[in-house]
C-alpha positions as CSV (number, residue, x, y, z in Angstrom):
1,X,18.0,-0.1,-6.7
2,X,21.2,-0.9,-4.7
3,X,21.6,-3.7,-2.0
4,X,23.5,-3.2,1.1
5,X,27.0,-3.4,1.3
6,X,28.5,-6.9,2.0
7,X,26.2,-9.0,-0.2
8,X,26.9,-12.7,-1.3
9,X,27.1,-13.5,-4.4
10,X,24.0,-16.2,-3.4
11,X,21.9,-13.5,-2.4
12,X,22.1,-11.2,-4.9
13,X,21.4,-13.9,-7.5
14,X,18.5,-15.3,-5.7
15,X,17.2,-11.9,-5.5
16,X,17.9,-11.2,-9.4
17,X,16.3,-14.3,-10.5
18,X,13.1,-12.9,-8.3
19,X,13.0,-9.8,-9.8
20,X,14.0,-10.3,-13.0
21,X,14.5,-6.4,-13.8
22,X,18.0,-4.8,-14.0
23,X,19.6,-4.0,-10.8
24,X,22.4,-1.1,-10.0
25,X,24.4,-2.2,-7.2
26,X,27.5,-0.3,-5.4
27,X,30.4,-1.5,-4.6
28,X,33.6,-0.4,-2.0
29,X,36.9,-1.2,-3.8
30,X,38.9,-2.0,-0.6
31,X,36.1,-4.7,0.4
32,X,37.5,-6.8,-2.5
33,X,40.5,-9.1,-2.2
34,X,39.4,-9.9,1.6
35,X,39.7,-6.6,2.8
36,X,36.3,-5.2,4.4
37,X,37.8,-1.4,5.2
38,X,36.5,-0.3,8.9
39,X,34.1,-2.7,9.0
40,X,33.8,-4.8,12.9
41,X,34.5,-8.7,12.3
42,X,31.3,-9.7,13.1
43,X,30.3,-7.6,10.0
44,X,33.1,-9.5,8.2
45,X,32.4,-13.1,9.6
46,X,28.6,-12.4,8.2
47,X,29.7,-10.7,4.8
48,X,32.0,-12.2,2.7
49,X,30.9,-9.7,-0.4
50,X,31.7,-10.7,-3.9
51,X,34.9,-11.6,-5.2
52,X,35.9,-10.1,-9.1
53,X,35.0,-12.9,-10.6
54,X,31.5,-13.2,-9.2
55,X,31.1,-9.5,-10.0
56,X,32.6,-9.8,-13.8
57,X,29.8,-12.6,-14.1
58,X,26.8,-10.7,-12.4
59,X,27.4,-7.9,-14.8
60,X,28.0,-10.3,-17.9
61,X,24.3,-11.1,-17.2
62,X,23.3,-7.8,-17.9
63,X,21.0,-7.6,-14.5
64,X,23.7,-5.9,-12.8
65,X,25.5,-2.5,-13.6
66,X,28.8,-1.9,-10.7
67,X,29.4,1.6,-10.0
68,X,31.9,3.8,-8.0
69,X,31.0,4.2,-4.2
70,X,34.4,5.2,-2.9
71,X,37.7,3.1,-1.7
72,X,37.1,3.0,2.1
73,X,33.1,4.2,2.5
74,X,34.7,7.1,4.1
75,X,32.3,10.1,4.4
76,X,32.7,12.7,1.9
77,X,31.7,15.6,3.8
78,X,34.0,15.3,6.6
79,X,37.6,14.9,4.6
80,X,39.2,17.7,2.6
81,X,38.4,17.8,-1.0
82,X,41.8,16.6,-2.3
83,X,41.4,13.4,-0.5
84,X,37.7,13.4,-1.1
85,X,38.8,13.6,-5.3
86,X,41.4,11.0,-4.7
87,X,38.7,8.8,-3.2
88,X,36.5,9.3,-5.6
89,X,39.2,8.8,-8.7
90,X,40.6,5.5,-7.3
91,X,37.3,4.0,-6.7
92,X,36.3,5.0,-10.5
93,X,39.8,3.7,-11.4
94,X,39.2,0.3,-9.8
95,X,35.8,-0.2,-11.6
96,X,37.0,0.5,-14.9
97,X,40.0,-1.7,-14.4
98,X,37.6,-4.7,-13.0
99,X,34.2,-4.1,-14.8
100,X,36.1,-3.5,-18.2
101,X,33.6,0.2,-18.6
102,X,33.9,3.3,-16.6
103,X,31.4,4.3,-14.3
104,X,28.7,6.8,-14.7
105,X,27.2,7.1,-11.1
106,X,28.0,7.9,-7.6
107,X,26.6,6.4,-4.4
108,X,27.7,8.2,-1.8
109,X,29.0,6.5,1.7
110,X,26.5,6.8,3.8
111,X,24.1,9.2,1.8
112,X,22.9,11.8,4.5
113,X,23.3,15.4,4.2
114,X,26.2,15.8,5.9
115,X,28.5,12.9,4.1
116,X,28.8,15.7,0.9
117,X,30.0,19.3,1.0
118,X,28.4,22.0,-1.7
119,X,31.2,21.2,-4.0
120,X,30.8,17.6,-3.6
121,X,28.4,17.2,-6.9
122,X,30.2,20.0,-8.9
123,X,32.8,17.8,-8.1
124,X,31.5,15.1,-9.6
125,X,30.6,16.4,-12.7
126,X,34.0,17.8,-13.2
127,X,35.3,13.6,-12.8
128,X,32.9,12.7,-15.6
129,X,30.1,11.4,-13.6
130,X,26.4,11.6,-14.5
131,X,24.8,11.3,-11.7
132,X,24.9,10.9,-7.8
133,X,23.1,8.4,-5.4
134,X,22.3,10.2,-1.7
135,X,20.2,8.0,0.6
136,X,17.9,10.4,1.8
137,X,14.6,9.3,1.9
138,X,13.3,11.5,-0.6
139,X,11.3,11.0,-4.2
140,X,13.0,11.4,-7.4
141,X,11.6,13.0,-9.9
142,X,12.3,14.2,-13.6
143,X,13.3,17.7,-12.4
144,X,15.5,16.3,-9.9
145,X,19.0,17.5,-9.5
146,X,21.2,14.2,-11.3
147,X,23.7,15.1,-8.5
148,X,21.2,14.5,-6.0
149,X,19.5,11.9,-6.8
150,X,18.1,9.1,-3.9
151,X,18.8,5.5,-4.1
152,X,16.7,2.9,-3.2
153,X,18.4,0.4,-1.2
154,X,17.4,-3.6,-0.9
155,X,17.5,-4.7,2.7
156,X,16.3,-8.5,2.0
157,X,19.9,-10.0,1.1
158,X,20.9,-11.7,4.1
């Protein structure tokens, strides 16, 4: 499961106390430190997101795995690959430098068919990731494609 981006820390833990089953949430690099990337400021007067410190205690819990989701939420499928590796890269980068692990996953910005290219997930793989997260709507199931994988996303946090 992920949540949407922006959470507060208050949310998320309200929610993980409810559930009491292990979460995966995504995170944006660039929304840490008190920059929210493109978002409008309404979006960033509603969402203050998490600082490091909340996020190095959520995963201390062990409900909460952070993975990569790119350094601006910048579609995938409509940059050049360079900058779509360099994305990818720094937002790995950033959670192994915060998160103290690397990470495994991919969430894609945005998740529709058009935010990756065919080489996207061969990409991917070639970085060391396991899997990718698309939000398409679609069931998962053990013969599905690791690289195309669909996330389920929590809409509740707010």
């Amino acid at each position: 499961d992920t949540w949407p981006d922006g959470i507060d820390y208050a949310s998320a833990n309200r929610q993980l106390k409810c559930l009491g089953v292990k979460e995966r949430e995504l995170l944006i690099d660039q929304r840490f430190g008190g920059n929210v990337g493109t978002w409008s400021e309404e979006f960033k007067a509603r969402n203050r997101g998490l600082t490091w410190d909340e996020v190095r205690e959520m995963q201390a819990s062990g409900l909460v795995r952070f993975e990569a989701h790119g350094c601006s939420h910048t579609s995938l499928g409509h940059i050049p690959e360079e900058a779509a590796r360099r994305e990818i890269l720094e937002s790995r980068q950033i959670i192994q430098k915060y998160c103290s692990r690397p990470s495994r996953v991919f969430a894609y910005p945005y998740g529709s068919p058009s935010d990756l290219t065919e080489s996207t997930p061969s990409l991917l793989g070639e970085l060391g990731f396991d899997a990718s997260l698309l939000a398409w709507g679609k069931e998962n199931t053990r013969h599905s494609d690791p690289y195309h994988l669909d996330r389920v996303q929590r809409i509740e946090p707010y």
